[in-house]
N, CA and C atoms of all chains as a GROMACS GRO file, in nm:
protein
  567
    1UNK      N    1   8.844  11.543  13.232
    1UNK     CA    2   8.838  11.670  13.305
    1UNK      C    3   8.910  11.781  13.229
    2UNK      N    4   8.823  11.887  13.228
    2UNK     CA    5   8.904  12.033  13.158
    2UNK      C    6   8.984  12.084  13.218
    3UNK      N    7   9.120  12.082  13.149
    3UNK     CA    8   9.256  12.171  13.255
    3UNK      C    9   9.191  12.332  13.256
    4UNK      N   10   9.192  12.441  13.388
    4UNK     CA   11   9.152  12.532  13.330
    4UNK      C   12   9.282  12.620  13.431
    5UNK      N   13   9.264  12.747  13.435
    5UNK     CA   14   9.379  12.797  13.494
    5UNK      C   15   9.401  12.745  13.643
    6UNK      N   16   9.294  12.799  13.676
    6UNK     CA   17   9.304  12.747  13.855
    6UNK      C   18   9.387  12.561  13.910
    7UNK      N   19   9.372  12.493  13.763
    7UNK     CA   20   9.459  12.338  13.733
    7UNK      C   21   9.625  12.378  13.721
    8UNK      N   22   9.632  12.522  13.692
    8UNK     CA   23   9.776  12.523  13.658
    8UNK      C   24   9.865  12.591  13.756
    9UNK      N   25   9.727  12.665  13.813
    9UNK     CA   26   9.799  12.743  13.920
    9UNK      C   27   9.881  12.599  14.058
   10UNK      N   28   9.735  12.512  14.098
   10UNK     CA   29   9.753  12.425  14.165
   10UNK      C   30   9.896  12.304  14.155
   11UNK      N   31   9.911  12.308  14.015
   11UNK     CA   32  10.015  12.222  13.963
   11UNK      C   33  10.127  12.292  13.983
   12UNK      N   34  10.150  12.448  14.002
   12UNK     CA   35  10.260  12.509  14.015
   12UNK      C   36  10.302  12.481  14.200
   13UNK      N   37  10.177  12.533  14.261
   13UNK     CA   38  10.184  12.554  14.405
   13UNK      C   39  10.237  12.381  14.483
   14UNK      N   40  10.184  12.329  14.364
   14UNK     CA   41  10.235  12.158  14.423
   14UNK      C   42  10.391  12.154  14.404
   15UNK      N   43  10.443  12.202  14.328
   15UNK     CA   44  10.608  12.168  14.324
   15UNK      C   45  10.663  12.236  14.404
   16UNK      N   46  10.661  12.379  14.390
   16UNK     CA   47  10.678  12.474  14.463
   16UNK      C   48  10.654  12.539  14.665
   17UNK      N   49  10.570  12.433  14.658
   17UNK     CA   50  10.492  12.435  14.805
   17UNK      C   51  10.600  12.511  14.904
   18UNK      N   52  10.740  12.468  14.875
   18UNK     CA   53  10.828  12.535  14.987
   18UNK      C   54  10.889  12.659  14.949
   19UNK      N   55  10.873  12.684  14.840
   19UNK     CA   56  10.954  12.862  14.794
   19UNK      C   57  10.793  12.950  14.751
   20UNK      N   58  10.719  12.894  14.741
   20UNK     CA   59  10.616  13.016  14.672
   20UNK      C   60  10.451  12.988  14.739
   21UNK      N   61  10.449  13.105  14.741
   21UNK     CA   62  10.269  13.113  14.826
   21UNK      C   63  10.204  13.059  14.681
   22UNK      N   64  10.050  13.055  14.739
   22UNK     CA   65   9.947  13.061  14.647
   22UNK      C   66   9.914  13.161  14.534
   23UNK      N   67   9.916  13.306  14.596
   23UNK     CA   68   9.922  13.395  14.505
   23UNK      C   69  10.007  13.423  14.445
   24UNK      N   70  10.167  13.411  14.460
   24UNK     CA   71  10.274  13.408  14.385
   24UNK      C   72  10.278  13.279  14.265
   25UNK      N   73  10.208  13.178  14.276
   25UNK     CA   74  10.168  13.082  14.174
   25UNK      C   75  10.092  13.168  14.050
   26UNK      N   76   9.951  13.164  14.147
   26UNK     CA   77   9.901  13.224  14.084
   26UNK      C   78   9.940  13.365  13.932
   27UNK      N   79   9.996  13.415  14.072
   27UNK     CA   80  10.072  13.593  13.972
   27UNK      C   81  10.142  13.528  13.863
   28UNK      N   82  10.256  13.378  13.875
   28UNK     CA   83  10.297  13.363  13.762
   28UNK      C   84  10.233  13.310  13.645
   29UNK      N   85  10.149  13.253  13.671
   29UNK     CA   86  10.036  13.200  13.568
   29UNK      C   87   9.981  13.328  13.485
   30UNK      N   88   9.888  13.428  13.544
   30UNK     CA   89   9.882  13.533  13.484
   30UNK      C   90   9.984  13.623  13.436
   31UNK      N   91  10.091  13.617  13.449
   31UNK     CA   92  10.251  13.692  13.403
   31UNK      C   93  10.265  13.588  13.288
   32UNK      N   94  10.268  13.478  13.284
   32UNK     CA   95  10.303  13.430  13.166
   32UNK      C   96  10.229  13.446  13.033
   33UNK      N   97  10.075  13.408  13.067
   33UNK     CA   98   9.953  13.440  13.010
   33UNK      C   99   9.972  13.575  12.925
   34UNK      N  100  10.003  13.702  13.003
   34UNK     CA  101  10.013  13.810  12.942
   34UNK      C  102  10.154  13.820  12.859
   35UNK      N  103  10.253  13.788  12.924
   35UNK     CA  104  10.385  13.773  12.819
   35UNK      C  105  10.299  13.719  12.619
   36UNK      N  106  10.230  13.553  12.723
   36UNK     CA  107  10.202  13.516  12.570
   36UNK      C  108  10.112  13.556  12.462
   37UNK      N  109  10.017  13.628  12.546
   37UNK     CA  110   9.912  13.774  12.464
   37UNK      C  111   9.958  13.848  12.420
   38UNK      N  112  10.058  13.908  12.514
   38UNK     CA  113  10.125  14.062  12.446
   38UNK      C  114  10.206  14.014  12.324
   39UNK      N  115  10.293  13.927  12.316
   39UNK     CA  116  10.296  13.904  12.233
   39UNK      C  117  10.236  13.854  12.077
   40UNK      N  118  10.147  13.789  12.112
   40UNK     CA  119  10.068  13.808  11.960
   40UNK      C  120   9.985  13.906  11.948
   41UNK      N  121   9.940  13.981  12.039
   41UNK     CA  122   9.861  14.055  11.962
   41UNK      C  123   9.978  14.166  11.878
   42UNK      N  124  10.069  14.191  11.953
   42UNK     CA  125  10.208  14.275  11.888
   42UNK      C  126  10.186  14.174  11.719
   43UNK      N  127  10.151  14.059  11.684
   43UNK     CA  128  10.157  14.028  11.550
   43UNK      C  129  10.308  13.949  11.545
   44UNK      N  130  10.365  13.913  11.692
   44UNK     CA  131  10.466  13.788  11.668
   44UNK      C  132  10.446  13.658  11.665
   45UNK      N  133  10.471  13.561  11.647
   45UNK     CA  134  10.488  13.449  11.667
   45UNK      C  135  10.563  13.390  11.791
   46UNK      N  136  10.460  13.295  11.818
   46UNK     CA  137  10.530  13.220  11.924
   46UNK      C  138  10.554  13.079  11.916
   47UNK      N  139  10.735  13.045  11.912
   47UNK     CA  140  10.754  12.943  11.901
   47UNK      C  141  10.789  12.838  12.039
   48UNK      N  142  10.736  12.759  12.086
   48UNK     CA  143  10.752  12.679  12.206
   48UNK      C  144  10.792  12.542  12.176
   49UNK      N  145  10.875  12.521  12.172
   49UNK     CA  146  10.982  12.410  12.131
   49UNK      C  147  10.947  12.290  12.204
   50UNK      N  148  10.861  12.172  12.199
   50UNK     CA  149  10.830  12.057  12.210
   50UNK      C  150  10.678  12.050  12.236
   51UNK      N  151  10.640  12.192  12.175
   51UNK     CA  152  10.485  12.202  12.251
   51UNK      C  153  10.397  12.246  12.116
   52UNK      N  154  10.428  12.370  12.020
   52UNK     CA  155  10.406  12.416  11.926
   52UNK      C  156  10.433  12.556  11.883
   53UNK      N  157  10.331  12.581  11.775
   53UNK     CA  158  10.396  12.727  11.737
   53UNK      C  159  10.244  12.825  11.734
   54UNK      N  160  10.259  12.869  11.764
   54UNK     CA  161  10.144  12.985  11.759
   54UNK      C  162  10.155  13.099  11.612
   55UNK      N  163  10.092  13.136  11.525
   55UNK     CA  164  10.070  13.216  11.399
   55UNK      C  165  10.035  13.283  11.453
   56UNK      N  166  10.054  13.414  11.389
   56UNK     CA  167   9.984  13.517  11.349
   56UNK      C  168   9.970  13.593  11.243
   57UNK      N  169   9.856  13.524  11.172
   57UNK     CA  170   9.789  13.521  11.016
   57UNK      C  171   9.754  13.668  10.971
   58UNK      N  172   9.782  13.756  10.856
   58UNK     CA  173   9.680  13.849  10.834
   58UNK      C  174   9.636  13.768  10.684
   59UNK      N  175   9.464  13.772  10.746
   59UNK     CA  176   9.394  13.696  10.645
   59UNK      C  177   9.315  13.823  10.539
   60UNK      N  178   9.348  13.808  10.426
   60UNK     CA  179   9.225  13.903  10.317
   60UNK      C  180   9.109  13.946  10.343
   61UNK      N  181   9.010  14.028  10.309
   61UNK     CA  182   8.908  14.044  10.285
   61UNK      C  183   8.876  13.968  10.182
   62UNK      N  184   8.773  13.906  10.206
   62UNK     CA  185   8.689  13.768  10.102
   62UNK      C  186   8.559  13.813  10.087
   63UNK      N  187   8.443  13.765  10.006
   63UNK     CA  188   8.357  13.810   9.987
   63UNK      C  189   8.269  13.600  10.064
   64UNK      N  190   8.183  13.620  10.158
   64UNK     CA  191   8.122  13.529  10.265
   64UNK      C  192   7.980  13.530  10.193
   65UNK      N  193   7.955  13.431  10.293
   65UNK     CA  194   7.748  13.427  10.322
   65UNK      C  195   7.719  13.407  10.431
   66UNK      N  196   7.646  13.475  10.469
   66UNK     CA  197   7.542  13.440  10.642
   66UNK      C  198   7.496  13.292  10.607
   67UNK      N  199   7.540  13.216  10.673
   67UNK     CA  200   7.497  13.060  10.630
   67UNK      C  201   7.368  13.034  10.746
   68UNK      N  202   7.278  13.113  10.761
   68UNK     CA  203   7.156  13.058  10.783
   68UNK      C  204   7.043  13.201  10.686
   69UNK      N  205   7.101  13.281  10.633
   69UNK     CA  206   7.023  13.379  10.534
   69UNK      C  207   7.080  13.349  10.430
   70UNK      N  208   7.194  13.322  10.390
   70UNK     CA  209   7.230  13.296  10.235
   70UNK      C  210   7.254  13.423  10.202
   71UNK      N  211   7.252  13.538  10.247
   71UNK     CA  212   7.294  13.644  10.193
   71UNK      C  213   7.454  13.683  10.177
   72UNK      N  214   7.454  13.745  10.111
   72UNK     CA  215   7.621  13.741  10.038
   72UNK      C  216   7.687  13.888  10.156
   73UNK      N  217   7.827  13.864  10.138
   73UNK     CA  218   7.850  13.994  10.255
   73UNK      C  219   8.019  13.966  10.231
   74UNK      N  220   8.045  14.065  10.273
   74UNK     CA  221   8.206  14.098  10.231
   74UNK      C  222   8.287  14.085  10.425
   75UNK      N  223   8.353  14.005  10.413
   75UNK     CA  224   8.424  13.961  10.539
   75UNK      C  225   8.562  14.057  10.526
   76UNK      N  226   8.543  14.146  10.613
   76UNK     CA  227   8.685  14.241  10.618
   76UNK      C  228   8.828  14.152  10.663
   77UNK      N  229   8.929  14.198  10.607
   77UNK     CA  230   9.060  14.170  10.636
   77UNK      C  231   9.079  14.172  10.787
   78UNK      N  232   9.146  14.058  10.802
   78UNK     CA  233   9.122  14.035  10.942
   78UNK      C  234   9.308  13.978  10.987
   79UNK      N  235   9.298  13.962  11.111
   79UNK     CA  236   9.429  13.931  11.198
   79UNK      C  237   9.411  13.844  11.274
   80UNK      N  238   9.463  13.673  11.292
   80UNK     CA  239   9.362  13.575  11.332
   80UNK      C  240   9.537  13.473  11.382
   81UNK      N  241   9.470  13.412  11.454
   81UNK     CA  242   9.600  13.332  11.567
   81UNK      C  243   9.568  13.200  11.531
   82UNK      N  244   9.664  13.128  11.490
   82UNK     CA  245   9.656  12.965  11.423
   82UNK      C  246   9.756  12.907  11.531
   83UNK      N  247   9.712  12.755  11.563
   83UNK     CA  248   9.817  12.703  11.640
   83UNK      C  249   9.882  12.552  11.523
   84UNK      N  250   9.978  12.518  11.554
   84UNK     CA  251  10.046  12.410  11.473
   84UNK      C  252  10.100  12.334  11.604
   85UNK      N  253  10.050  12.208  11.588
   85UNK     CA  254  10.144  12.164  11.684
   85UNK      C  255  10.287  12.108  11.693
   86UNK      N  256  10.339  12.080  11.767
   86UNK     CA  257  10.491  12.007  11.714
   86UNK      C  258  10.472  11.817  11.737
   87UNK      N  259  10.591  11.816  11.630
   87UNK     CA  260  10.550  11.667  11.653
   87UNK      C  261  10.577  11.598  11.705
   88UNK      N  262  10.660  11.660  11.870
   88UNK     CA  263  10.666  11.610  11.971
   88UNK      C  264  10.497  11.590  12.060
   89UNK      N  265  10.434  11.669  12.070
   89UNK     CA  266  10.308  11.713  12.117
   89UNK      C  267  10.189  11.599  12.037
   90UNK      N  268  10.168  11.611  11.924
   90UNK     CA  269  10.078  11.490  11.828
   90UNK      C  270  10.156  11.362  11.875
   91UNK      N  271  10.264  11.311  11.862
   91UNK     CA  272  10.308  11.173  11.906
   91UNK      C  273  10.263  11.120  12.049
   92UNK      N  274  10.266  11.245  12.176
   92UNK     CA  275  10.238  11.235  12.274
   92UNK      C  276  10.060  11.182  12.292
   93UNK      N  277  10.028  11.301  12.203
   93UNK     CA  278   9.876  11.273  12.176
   93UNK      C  279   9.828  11.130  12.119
   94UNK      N  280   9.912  11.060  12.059
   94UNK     CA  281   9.859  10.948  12.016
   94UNK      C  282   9.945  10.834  12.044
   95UNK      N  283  10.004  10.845  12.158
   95UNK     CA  284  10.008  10.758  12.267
   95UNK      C  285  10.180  10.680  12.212
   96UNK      N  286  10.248  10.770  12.124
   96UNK     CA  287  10.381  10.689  12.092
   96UNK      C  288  10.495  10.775  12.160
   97UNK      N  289  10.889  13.534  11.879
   97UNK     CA  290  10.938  13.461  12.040
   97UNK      C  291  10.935  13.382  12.075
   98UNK      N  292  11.094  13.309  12.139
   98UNK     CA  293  11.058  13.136  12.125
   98UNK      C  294  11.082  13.104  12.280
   99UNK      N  295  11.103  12.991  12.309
   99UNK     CA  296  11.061  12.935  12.476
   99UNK      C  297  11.155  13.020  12.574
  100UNK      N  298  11.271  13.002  12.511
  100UNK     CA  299  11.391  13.050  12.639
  100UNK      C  300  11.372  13.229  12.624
  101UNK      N  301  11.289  13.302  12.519
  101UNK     CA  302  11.289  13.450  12.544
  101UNK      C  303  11.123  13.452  12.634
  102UNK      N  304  11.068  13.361  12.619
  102UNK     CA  305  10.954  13.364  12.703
  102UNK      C  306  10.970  13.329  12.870
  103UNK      N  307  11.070  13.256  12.850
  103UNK     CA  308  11.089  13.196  13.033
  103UNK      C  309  11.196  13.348  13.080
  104UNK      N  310  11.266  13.365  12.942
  104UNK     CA  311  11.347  13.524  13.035
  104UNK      C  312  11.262  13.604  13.067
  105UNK      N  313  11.180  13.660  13.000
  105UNK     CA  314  11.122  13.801  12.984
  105UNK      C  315  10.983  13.761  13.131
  106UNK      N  316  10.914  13.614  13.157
  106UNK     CA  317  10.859  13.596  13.244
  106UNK      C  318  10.957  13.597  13.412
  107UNK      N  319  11.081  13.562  13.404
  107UNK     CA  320  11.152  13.582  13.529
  107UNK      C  321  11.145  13.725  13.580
  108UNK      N  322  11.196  13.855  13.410
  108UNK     CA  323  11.226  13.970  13.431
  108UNK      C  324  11.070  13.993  13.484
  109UNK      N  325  10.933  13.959  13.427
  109UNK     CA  326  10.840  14.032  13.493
  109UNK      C  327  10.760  14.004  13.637
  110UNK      N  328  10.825  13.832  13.664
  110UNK     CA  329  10.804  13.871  13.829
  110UNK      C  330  10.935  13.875  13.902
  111UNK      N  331  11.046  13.870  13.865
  111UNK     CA  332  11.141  13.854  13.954
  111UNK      C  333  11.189  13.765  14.009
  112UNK      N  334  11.176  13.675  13.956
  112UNK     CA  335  11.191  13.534  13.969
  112UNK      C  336  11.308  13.477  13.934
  113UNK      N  337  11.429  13.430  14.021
  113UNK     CA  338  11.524  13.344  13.896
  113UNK      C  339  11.503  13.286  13.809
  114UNK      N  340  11.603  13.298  13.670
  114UNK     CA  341  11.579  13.235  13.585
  114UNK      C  342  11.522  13.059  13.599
  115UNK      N  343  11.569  13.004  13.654
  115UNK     CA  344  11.563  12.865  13.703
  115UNK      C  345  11.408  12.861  13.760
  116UNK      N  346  11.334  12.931  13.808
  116UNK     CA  347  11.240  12.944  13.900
  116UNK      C  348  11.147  12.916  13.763
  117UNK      N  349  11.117  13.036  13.700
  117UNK     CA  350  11.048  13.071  13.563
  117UNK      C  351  11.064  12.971  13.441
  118UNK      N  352  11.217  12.881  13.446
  118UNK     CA  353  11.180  12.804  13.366
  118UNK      C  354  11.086  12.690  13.427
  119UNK      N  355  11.143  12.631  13.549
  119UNK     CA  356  11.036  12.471  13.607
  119UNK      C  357  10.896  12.485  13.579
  120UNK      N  358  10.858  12.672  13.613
  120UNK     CA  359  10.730  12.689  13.621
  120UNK      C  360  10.666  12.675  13.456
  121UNK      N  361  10.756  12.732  13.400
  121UNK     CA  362  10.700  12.749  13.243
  121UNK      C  363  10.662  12.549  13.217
  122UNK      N  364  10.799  12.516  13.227
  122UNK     CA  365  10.755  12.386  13.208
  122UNK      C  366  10.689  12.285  13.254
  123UNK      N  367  10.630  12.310  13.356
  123UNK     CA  368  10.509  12.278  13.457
  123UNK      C  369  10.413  12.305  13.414
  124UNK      N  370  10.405  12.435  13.369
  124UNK     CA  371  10.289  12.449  13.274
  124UNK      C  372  10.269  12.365  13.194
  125UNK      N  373  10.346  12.376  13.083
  125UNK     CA  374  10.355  12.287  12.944
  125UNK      C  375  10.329  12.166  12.942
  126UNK      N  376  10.394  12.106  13.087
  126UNK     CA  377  10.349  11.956  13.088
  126UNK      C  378  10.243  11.922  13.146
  127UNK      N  379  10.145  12.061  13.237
  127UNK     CA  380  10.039  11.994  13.238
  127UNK      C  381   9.918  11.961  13.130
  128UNK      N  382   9.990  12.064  13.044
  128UNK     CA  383   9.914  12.090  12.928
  128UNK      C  384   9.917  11.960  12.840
  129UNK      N  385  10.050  11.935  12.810
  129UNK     CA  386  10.083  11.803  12.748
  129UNK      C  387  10.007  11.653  12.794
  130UNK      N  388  10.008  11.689  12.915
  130UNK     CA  389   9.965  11.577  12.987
  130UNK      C  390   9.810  11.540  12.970
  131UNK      N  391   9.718  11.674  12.973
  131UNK     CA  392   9.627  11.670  12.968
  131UNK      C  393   9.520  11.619  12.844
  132UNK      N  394   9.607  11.695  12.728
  132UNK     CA  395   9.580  11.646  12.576
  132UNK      C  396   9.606  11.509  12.595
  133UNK      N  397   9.720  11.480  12.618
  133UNK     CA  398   9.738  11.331  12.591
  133UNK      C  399   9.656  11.228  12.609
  134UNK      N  400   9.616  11.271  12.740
  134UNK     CA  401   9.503  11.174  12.750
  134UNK      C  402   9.356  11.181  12.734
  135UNK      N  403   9.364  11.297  12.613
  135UNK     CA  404   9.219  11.306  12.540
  135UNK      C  405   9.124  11.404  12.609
  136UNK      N  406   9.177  11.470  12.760
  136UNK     CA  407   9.087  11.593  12.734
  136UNK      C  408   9.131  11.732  12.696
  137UNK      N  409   9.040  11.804  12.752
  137UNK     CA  410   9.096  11.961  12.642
  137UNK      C  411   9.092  12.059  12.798
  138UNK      N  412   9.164  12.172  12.710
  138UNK     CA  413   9.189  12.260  12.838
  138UNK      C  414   9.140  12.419  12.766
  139UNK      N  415   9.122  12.491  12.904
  139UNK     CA  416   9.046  12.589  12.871
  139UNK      C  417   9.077  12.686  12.957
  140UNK      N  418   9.128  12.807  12.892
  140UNK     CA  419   9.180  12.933  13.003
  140UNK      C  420   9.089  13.008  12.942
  141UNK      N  421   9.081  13.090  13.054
  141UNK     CA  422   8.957  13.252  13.038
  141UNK      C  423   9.041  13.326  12.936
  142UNK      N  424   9.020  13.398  12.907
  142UNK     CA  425   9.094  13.523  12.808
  142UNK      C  426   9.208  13.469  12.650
  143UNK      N  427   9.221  13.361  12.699
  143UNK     CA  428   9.355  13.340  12.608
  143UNK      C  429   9.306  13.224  12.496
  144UNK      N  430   9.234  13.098  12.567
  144UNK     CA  431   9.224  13.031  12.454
  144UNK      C  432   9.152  12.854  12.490
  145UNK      N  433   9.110  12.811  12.402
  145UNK     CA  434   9.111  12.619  12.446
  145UNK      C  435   9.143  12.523  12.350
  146UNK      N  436   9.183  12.412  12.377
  146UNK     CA  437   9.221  12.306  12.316
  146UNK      C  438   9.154  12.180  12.325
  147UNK      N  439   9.113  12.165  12.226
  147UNK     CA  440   9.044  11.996  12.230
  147UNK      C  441   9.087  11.903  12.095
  148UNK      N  442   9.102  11.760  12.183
  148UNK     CA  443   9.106  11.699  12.067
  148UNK      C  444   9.078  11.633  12.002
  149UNK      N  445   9.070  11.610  11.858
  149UNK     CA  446   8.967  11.566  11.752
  149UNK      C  447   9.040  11.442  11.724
  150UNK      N  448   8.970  11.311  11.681
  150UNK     CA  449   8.984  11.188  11.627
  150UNK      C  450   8.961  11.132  11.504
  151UNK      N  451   9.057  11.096  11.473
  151UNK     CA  452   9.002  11.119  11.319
  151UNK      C  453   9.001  10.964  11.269
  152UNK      N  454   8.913  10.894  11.226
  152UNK     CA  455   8.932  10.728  11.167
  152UNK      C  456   9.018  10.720  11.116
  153UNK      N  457   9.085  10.611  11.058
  153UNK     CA  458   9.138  10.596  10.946
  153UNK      C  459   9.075  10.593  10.772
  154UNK      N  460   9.163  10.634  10.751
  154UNK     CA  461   9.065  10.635  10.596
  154UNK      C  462   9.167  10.633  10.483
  155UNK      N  463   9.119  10.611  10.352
  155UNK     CA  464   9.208  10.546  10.211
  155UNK      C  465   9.283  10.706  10.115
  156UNK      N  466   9.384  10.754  10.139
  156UNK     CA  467   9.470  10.857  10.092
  156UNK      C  468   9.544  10.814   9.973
  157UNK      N  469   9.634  10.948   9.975
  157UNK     CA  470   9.685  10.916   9.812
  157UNK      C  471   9.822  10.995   9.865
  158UNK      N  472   9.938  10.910   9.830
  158UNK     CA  473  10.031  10.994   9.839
  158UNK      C  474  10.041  11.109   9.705
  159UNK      N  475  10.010  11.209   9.773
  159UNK     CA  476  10.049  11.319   9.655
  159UNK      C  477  10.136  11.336   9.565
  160UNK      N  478  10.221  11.291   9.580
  160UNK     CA  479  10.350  11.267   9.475
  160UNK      C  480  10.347  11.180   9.361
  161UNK      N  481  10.343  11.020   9.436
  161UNK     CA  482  10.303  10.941   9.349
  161UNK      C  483  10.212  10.880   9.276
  162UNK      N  484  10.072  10.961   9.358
  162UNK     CA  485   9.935  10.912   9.335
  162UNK      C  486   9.904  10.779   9.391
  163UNK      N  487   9.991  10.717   9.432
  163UNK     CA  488   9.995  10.563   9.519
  163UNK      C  489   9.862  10.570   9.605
  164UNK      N  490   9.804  10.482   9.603
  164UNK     CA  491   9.654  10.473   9.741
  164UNK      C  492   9.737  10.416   9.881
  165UNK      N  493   9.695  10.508   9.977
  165UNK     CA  494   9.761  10.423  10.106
  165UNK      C  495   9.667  10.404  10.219
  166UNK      N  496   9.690  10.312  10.295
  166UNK     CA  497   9.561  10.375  10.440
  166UNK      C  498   9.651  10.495  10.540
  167UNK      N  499   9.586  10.549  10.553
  167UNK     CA  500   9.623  10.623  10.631
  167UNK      C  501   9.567  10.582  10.810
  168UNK      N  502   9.646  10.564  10.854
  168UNK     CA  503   9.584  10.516  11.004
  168UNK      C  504   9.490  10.623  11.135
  169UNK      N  505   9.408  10.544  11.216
  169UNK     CA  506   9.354  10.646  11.292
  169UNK      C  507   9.396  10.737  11.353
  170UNK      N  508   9.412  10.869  11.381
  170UNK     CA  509   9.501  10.988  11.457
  170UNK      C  510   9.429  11.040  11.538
  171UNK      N  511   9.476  11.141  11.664
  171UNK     CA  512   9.457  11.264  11.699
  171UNK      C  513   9.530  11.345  11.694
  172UNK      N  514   9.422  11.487  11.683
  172UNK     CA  515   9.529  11.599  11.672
  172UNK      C  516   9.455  11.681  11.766
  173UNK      N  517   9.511  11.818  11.790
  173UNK     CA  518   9.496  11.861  11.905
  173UNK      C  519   9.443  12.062  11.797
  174UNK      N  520   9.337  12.069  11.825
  174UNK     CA  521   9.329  12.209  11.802
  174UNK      C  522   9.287  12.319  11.870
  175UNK      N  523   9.311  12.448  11.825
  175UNK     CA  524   9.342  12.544  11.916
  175UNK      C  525   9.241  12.661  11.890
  176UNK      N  526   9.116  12.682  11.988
  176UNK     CA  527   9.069  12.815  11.961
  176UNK      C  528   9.083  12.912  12.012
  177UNK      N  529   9.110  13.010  11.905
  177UNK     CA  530   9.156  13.140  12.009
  177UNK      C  531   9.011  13.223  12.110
  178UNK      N  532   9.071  13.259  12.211
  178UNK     CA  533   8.942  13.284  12.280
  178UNK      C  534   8.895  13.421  12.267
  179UNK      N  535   8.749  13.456  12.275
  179UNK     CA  536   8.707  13.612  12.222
  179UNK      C  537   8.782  13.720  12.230
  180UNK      N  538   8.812  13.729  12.383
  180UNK     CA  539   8.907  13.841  12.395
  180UNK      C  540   9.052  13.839  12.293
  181UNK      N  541   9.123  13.761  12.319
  181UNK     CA  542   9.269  13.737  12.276
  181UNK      C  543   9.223  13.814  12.093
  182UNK      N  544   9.104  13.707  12.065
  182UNK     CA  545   9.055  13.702  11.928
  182UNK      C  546   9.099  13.896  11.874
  183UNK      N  547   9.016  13.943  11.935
  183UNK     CA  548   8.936  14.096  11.880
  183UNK      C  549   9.064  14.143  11.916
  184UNK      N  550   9.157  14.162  12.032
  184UNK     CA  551   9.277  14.237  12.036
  184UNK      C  552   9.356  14.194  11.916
  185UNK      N  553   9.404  14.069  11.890
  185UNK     CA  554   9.454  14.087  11.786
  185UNK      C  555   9.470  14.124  11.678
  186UNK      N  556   9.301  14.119  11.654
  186UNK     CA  557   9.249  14.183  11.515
  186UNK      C  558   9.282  14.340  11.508
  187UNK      N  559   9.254  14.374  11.619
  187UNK     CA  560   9.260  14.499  11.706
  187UNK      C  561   9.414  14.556  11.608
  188UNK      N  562   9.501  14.507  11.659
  188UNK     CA  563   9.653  14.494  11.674
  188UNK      C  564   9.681  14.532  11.487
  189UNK      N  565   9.611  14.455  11.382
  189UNK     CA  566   9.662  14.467  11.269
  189UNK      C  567   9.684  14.593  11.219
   0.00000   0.00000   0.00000
């Protein structure tokens, strides 16, 4: 099953059931969300300590191909978000 | 920006005790954790998804010594940024 927000909101409202409504779950899910946008698009990094790190790459202008025309084309310099995970997070993932 | 300026700056923007903003942050995280772990992927509107890839095992080389080793079967967990998030950032440079 795909975690999607409405999974996180619910997971909040479950602990919380006695201090916080639904929409106050909710609001914090989207408050965090935007904390962690605003911040990269600002071009910081985000480091989350047992979870991973979030980049923010400025990649070159390269010279590409349309890979179903083969035609050649110049890929502008771009600003692009990489995640790394920690190796708390991969160990978890593979079950140690 | 690292976890504990993210759980502050999320208390300061709903008002939340600090204590409140961290359980929640980490409620988050672990459902997130939880979810990878057991091999499926997660997916928020605007921000981004995660799925994860399996990789066999297969015959490597330690780079150093040139030694042949197996390298054993893994997962790893990767991250796409989602359209929106994508273009603002680019936006941003």
């Amino acid at each position: 099953m795909t975690l999607t927000k409405a999974d996180l909101v619910q997971h909040i409202y479950k602990i919380h059931d006695n201090d916080m409504t639904k929409a106050q779950a909710t609001e914090a899910v989207e408050a965090l969300l935007k904390i962690v946008k605003d911040c990269l698009i600002e071009g910081e990094d985000l480091l989350i300590s047992g979870f991973g790190k979030f980049n923010v790459k400025n990649k070159k202008a390269r010279r590409g191909r349309n890979p179903q025309t083969g035609q050649e084309l110049i890929l502008d310099a771009r600003r692009v978000v990489t995640f790394k995970p920690s190796g708390i997070l991969r160990d978890k993932i593979n079950g140690k | 920006m690292n976890k504990s300026e993210l759980i502050e700056t999320l208390a300061q923007e709903t008002n939340l005790p600090f204590r409140e903003a961290d359980s929640i942050t980490n409620t988050i995280l672990e459902a997130m954790t939880n979810t990878l772990a057991s091999g499926d992927s997660i997916e928020i509107r605007g921000f981004g998804s995660f799925v994860v890839k399996e990789y066999d095992s297969y015959q490597g080389r330690n780079p150093k010594t040139g030694q042949k080793i197996k390298v054993p079967p893994k997962k790893l967990p990767f991250f796409k940024v989602g359209k929106e998030l994508r273009e603002r950032v680019d936006k941003g440079k």
